[in-house]
N, C-alpha and C positions, 0 to 999 in steps of 0.2 A: 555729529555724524553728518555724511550726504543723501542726498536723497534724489540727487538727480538722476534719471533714469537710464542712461546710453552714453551719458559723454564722453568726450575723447580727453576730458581733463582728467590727468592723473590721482588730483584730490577728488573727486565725485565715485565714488564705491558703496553703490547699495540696489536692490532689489527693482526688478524692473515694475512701475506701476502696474501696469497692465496685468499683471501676475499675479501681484498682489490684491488687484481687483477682484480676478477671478475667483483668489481664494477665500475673499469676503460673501461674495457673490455666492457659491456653493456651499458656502456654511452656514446663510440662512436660507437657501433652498431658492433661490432668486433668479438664479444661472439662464433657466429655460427662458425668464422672463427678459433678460437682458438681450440672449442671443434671438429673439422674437424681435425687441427692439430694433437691433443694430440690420437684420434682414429686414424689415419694415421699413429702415432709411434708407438701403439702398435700393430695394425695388422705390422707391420715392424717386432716386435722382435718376438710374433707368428711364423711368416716365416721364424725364423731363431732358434728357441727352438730346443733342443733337437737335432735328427736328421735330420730336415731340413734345408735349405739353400738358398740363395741369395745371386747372386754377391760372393766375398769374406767374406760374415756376417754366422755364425752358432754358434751353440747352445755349442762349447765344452766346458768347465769347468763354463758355465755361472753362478752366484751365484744368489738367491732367491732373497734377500734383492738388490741386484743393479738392478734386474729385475724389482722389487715395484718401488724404484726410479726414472727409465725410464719410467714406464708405471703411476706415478701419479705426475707428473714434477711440480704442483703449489704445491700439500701438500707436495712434499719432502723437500721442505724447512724452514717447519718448524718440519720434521721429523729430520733433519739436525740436528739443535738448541739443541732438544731434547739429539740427540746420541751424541753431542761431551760436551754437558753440564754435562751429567751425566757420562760420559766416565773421564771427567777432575775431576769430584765431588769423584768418588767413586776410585780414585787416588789419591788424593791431602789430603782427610780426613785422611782414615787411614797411608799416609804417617807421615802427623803431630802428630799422634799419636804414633809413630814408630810401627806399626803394617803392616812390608813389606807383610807378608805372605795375609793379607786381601785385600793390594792395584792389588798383581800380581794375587791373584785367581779375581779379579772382570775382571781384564782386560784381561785372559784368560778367564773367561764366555763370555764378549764380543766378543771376536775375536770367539770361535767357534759357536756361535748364529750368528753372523751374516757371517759368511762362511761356510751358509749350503749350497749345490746345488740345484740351481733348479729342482725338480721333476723329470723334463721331460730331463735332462741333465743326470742321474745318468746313471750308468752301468743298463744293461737290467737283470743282475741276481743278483742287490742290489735294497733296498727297501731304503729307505729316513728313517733317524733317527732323531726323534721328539726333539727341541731343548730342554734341561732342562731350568725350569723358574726361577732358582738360584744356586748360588756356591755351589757346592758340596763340602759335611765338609768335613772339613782335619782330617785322622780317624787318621794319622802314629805318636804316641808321641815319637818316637827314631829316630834318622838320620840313623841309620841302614835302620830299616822297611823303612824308606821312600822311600832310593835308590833302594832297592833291586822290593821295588812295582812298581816302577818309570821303572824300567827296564821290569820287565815282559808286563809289559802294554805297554810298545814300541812294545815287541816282539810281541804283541798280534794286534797292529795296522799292523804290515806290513805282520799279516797271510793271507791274501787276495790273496797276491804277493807269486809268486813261489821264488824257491832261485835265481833263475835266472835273475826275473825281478828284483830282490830288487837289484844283484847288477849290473845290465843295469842302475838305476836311480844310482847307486854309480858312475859310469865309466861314464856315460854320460851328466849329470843332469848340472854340473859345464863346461862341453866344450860346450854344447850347447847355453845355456844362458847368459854364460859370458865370459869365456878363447876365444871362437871364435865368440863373440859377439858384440864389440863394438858401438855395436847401442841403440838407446834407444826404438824404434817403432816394429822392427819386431827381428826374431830371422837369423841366419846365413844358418842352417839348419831346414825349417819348416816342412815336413816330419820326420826328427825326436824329432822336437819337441812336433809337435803334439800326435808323441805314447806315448812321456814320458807324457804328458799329461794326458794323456789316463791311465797310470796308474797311476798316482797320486790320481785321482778321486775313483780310488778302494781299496787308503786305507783306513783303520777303522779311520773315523774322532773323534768317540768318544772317544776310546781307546788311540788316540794321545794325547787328552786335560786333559784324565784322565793321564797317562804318568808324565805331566808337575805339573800337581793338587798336586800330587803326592810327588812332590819338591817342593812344598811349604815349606813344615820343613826345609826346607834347608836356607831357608829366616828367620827361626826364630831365635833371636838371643838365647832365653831359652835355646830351644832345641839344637843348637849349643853348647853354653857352659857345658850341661848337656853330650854331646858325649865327649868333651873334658877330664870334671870333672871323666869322668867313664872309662875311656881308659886308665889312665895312664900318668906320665909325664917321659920319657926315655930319652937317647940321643942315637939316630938309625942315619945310614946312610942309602940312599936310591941313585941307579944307578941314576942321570939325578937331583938330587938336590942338590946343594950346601945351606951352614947351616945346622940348629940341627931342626932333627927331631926329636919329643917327641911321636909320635903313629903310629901303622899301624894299618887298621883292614881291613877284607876281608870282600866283599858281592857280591852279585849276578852281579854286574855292572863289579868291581873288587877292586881295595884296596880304601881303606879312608885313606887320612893320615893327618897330623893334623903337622907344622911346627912350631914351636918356636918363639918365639921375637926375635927382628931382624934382620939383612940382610938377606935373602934368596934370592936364583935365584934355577928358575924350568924350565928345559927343558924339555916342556911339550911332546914333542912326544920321546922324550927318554923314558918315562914313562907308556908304553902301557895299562899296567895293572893297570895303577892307575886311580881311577872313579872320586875321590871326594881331593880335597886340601881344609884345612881350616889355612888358615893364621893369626897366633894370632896377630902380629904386627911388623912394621921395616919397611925402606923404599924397597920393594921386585923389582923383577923384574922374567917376566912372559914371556917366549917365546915360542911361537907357540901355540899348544893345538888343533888340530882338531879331530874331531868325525869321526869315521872309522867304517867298517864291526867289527872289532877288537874289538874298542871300543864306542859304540853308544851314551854313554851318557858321561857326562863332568860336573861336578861341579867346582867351584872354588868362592871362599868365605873370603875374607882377611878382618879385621875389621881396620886397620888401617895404616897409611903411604902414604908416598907420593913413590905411587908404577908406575911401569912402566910397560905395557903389548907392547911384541912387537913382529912382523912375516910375512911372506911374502905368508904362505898357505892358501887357500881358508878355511874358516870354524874355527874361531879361536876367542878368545874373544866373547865368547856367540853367536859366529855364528854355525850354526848347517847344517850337509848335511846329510840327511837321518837320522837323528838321533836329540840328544836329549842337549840341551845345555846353563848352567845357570853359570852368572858370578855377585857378589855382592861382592860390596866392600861400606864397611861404611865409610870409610873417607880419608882423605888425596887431597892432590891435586894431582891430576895424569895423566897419559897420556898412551892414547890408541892410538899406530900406527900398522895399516893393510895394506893390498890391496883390497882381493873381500871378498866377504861372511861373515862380520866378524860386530863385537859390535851389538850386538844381530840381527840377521839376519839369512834367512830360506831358505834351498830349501827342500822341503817335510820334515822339521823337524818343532822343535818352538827353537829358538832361541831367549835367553834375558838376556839383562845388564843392572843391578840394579847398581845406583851409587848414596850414599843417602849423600854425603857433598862433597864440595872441592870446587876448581874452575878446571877445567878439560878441556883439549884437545882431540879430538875424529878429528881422521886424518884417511883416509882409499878412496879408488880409486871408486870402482863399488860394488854396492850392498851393501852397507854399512849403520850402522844408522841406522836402523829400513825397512828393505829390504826383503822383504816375494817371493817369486815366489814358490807357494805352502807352508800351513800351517802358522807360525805367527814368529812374530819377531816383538821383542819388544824394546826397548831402554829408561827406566825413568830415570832419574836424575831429583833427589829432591830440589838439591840447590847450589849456588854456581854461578858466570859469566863464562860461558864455551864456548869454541869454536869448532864447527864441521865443518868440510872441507873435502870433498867429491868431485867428478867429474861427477857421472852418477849415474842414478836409485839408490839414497840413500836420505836420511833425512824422512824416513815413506811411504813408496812404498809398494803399494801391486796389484801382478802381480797375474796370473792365482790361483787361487784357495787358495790365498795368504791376512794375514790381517797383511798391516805393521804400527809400531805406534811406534812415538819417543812422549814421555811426556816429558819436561824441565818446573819441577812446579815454583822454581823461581832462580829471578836473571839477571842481564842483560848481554844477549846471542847473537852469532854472528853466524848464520849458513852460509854457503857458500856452492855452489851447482852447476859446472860447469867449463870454464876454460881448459876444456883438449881436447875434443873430439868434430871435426867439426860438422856442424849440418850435421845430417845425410840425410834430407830432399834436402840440397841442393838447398835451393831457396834462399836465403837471407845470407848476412853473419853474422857470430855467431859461439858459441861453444854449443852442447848436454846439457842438464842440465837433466830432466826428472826424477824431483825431489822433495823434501818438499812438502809432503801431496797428493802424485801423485796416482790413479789410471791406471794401462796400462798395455791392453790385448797386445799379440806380434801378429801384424799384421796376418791375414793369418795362424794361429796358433789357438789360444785358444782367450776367453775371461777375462778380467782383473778381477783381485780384488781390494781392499780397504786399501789405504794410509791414514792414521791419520796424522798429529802436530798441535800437543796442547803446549801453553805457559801459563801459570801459569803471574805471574808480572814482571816486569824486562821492563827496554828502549831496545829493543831489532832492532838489524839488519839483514835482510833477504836479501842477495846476490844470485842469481838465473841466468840462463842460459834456452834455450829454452826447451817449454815444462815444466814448474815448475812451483808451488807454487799453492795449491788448485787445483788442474785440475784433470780431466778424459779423457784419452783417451780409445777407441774399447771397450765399454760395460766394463766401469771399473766406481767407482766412489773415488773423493778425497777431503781430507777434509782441513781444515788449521783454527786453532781458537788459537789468544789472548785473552786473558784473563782481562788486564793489563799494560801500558806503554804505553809509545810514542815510535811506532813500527815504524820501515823505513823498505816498499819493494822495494829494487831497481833492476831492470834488466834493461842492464846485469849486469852480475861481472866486477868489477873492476880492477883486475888483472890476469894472468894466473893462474890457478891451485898450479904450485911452487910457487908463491908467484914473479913472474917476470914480468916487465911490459906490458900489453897485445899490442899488435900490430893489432889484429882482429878487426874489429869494434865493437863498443857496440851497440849490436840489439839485443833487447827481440824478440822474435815473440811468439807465445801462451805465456802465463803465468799471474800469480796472479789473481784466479780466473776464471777459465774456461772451457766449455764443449764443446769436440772434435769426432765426429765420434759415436753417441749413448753412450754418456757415460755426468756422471755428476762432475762438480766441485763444492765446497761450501767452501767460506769465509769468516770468522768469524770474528772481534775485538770491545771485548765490553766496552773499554775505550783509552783515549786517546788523541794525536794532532796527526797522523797517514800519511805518505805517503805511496802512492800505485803508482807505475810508472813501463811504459813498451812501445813498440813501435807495436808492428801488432799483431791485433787477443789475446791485451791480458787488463785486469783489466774488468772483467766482460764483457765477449763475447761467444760465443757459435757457435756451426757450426754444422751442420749438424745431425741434430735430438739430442737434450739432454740441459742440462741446465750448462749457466755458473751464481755463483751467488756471491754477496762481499753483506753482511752487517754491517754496522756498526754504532754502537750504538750510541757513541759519543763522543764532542772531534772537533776541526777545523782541518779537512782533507782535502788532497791535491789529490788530482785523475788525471793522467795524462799518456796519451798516444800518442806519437807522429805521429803515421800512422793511428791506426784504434785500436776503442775499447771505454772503459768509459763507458761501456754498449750501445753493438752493437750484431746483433743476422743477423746470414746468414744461407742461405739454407735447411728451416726447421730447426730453433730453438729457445729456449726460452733464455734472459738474461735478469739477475734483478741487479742494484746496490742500493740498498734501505741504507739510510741515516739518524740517527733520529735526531741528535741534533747537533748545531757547525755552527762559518762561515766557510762553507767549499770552496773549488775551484775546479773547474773542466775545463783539460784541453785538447782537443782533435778536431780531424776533423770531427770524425762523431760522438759526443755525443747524445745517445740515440737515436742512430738508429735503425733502422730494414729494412733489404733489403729488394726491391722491389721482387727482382727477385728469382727463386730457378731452379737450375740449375739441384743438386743431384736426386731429384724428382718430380713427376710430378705436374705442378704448381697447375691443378685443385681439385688434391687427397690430396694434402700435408698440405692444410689450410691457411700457410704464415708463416712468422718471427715475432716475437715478443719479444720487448725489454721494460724492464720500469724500468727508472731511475723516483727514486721516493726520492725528500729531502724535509724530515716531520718539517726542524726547523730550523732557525738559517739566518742572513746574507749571502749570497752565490755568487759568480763568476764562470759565464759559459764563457771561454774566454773574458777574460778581462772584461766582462758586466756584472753589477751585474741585476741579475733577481729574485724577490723573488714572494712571490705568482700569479703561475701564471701556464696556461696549452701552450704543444707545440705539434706536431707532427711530427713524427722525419723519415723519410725515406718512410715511407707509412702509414697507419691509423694503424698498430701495433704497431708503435711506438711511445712510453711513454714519455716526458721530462716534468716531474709536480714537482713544487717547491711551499709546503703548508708551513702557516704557522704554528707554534704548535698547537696555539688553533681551527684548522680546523680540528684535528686529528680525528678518528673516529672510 
């Protein structure tokens, strides 16, 4: 059977969570208790909108859409369903179609619809700009026009900002967040982070997305070949590239230039002046390339080879700072090595890497992968078994006012996510992860945005470190959906970051599945035999006001937590592991609990904890016992452990 709540996929037919929530909820007399709860969270984020405050909790960069999700914790999950169903649909389509330019405009409409600010968060002399309710046509039929509109519309986002501010987020934006950051939770300097904050929220949101909308042409391959076809074929030299170039042209960004078959190497910041490279084929190699005051915007476009991109500067390979930055390559097997900001990743720009065949390597430290902390950062790859390996806040993060999203539509994929950097919490041992599909606001700072990954088919492996996979920390929320496969989540990582044998212990704590501090997580896998493994506070757990959530469809899955989790919900919060079909296994200490007690808030205002492991089908093992239809109560009358049969379904 399905179990997924609202989707638009023709195979998913079944009962809306939320519904069935409630009808648990009223039949052990719980209901008051709940809706006490969920009124209790939102006079919370009330208190903290906008200009007001409590405790360490406020309203800076808070986003509208993660606001809804807080404040309606049973429908967001099938609000969930919805957004990464059709996020993966109106991706995956027109990729198959080879129609890049239709897959990157739908998933920049997403990212800027759903990273409006909240109202009462905006600057006091901006008004809220009304989301558009579809793609805006792409008017530009030249790669000229396109760049040069691409350009002005950047300029036109950052009129807001004085010359001054704009390059305060240049000079400081990258030492705050990341150079002198090595955490995952809060920022180094939260005073200045919170100003840069501050203005990030006052640039032109729309003028940024039109900006990127913009370059779209630049995904098309027509339009590619027709600037080609019309340029000329020369043999040029050009300062900072080795090989034949066959074209210059000038625009408003600054040159296009258009490289020859075969080997090239482009030393991109020798190249100031140059906006746009289109690589017609060879195996290339691509070093450095960041976006500067100089130069804002960054194209690069190779159709073929097994190319190398490589560099140690923050903002490189579709990484973007303050600016503007697009990297596609049609094919080859290839390999992207960075450090921070880098394979389509954002601080106040949109950074995105299009990579539509191969099997590929994607290597890079912090903020990498799909890493937003303001505006979007994207990362598709269409096809191919590829490997991303990361340390910190990479694999689809998105931080303050930030939508990050790594899409891999198929293929069997190995992410890695941690390994380097102790946990910064310091309670347990472990290494940082705070990653794959992560929302998180920095502590005392600002409030978080919105982490996407989405998997397409493939047997895929998810190696993670604390704080990773599906989770929301500080008014963030984060996503995580399969598609497809026999998927393995395992935390922690199995090796150090280099690839050296780890000596740390292996302790997950938060992860796969989880909501942390007012913020949501949601976990997706709609086929499959699937393991989900972790040790404290993680496989569908929740803390302190917000929702940790794991659905999955179906398929014989294993669930397993060695400390605490398996769907467990403490101090004010909700968690759901909903189950529909499979003999599944679940293993753990507190399987569908819910704590008695609440400590963060006050017990009589807060309503309670509430947890519901809910398995709709199939043969099942609750430690070692098999239990099949049947009801239990798991830490207090909030908590759910119900295992129906299919045909009880409803």
């Amino acid at each position: 059977m399905c179990v997924i709540a609202a989707s638009s996929s023709a195979r998913c037919q079944a009962p809306d969570p939320a519904n069935l929530i409630r009808r648990v909820l009223a039949e052990r007399n719980v209901r008051r208790q709940y809706d006490l709860y969920q009124s209790y969270s939102s006079d919370r984020y009330d208190h903290s909108a906008g200009d007001k405050s409590f405790s360490d909790k406020t309203g800076n960069c808070r986003l509208k859409w993660v606001d809804y999700l807080l404040r309606h914790q049973l429908e967001s999950i099938a609000e969930a369903d919805r957004f990464t169903a059709g996020l993966h649909q109106g991706l995956a389509m027109p990729f198959a179609a080879s129609d890049i330019a239709a897959a990157w405009g739908h998933a920049l409409h997403v990212a800027e619809k759903r990273t409006e600010i909240d109202p009462a968060a905006m600057p006091a002399d901006q008004q809220p700009v009304p989301a558009r309710l579809q793609v805006p046509a792409s008017t530009e039929s030249t790669l000229l026009a396109a760049v040069n509109r691409a350009f002005l519309e950047f300029q036109q986002a950052l009129q807001p900002l004085s010359v001054a501010e704009r390059q305060e987020l240049r000079d400081q934006l990258y030492r705050v967040t990341t150079g002198d950051s090595p955490y995952g939770y809060h920022l180094s300097d939260t005073t200045v982070g919170r100003h840069l904050c501050d203005l990030m929220e006052r640039i032109d949101h729309r003028s940024l997305f039109d900006a990127a909308h913009a370059l779209r042409a630049a995904t098309d391959r027509q339009v590619i070949q027709r600037h080609i076809n019309t340029t000329g074929r020369e043999t040029l030299t050009l300062p900072g590239a080795s090989g034949q170039i066959q074209s210059i042209v000038n625009s408003e960004a600054g040159r296009i230039v258009v490289g020859a078959d075969g080997v090239n190497e482009y030393h991109l910041d020798e190249m100031t002046d140059v906006a746009v490279i289109i690589d017609t084929g060879g195996d290339d190699i691509y070093r450095e390339g960041t976006t500067t005051a100089i130069r804002p915007l960054l194209v690069i476009v190779d159709f073929a080879g097994d190319d190398l991109y490589q560099g140690e500067k923050p903002g490189i390979q579709g990484g973007a700072i303050v600016g503007l930055s697009l990297l596609v390559d049609f094919s080859g097997n290839d390999r992207y090595q960075a450090i921070d900001i880098a394979q389509g990743s954002s601080l106040a720009g949109i950074g995105t890497l299009i990579d539509l065949a191969g099997n590929d390597s994607y290597l890079g430290d912090r903020r990498v992968q799909g890493s937003a902390f303001g505006g979007a950062a994207m990362l598709l790859d269409a096809q191919g078994n590829d490997d991303y390996r990361a340390a910190l806040l990479s694999q689809a993060v998105g931080g303050p006012l930030g939508f990050g999203l790594l899409e891999d539509i198929s293929g069997n994929d190995h992410y890695y996510a941690g390994g380097k950097y102790a946990n910064s919490y310091g309670d347990s041992p472990g290494f940082d992860g705070w990653s794959q599909g992560m929302g998180i606001g920095p502590r005392g700072t600002a409030n978080g945005g919105i982490g996407v990954l989405l998997d397409g088919t493939g047997d895929d492996l998810y190696e993670c470190d604390y704080f990773s996979h599906a989770g929301g920390y500080w008014f963030a929320a984060g996503f995580v959906r399969d598609f497809g496969g026999n998927d393995r989540r395992i935390g922690a990582t199995r090796t150090n970051f280099d690839g050296s044998p780890r000596e740390v212990s292996r302790f997950l704590r938060w992860g796969v599945g989880f909501g942390c501090h007012f913020a949501s997580g949601f976990l997706f896998d709609d086929e499959g035999d699937d393991i989900y493994q972790g040790d404290h506070a993680s496989v569908a757990y929740s803390w302190d006001i917000g929702v940790g959530a794991i659905i999955d469809t179906q398929g014989n899955d294993l669930y397993q937590a060695t400390s605490s989790g398996v769907a467990e919900s403490n101090n004010a919060a909700v968690a759901l592991l909903l189950d529909g079909a499979g003999n599944d296994t679940y293993l753990g200490n507190n399987i569908g609990a819910a704590g008695a007690k609440i400590e963060y808030h006050p017990q009589d205002l807060a309503g309670g904890n509430f947890t519901f492991l809910l398995d709709l089908g199939g043969t099942d093992t609750y430690n070692d016992s098999v239990q099949n239809d049947y009801q239990q109560e798991r830490g207090w009358s909030g908590g759910f452990l119900i295992d129906q049969e299919a045909d009880q379904e409803q």
